[in-house]
C-alpha positions as CSV (number, residue, x, y, z in Angstrom):
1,X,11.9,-11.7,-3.3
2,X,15.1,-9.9,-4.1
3,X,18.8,-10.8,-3.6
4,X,20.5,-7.5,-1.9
5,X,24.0,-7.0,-3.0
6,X,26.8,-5.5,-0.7
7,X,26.4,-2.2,-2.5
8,X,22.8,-1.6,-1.6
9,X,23.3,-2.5,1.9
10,X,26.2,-0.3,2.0
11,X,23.9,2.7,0.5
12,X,21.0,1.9,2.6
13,X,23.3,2.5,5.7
14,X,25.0,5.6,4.6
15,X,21.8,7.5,3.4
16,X,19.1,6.3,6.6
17,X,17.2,4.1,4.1
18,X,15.6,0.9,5.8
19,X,14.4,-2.0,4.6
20,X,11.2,-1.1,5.3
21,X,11.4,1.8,3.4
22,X,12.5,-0.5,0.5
23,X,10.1,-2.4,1.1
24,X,7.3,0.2,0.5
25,X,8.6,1.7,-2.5
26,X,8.8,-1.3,-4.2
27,X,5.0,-2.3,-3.3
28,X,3.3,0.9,-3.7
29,X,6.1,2.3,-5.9
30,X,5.8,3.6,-9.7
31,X,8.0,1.5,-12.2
32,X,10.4,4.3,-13.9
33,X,13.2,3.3,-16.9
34,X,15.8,1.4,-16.6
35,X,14.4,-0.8,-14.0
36,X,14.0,1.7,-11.7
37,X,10.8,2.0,-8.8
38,X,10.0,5.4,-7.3
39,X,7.7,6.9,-4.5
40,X,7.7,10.5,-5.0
41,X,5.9,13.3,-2.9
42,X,2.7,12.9,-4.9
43,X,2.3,9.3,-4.7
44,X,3.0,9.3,-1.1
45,X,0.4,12.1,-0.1
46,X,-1.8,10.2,-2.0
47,X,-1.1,6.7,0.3
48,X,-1.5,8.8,3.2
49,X,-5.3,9.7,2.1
50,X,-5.5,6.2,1.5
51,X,-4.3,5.8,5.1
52,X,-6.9,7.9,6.8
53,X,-10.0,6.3,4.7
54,X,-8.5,2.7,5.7
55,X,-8.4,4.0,9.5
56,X,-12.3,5.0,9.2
57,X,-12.9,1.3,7.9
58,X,-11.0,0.1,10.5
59,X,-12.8,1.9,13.1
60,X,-16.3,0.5,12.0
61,X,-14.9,-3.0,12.2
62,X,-14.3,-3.3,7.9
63,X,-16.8,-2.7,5.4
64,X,-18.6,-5.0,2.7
65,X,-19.6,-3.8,-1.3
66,X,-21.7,-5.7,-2.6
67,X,-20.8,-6.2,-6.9
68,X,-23.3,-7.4,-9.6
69,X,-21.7,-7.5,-12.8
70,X,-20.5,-4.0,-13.2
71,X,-23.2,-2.5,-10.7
72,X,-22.4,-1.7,-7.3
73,X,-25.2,-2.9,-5.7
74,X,-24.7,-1.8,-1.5
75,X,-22.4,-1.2,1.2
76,X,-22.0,-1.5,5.2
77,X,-20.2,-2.1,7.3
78,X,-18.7,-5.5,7.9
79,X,-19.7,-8.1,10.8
80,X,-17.6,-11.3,10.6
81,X,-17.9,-14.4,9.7
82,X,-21.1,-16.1,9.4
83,X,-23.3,-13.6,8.8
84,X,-24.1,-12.3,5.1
């Protein structure tokens, strides 16, 4: 968790940045020089095909993979608890 100074809030309000925004960039961001993060066009295009694929899993209710060692052994689609 990070300690925001008075000069980030300050910027955050004069350019529209939320927390939130923050927030994402420094989870899915890219780690630059000089202690900087970044979410650039690319990265975010690519999060928002990320996005639609979690959406499908989402819609059949989740989805299992079942791993041996470094085969991938099955898939489908998840059920809940209890059942394996």
């Amino acid at each position: 968790m990070f300690k925001k100074t008075r000069h980030i809030e300050k910027r955050m309000s004069q350019r529209g940045i939320s927390q939130a925004m923050v927030d994402l960039v420094l989870r899915y961001g890219e780690e630059g020089r000089a202690g900087r993060v970044f979410l650039n066009r690319k990265s975010v295009s690519q999060l928002l095909r990320d996005y639609r694929e979690l959406m499908r899993i989402l819609d059949k209710g989740g989805l299992e993979v079942v791993v041996e060692g470094e085969s991938l052994i099955t898939a489908y689609n998840h059920h809940g608890r209890g059942r394996a």
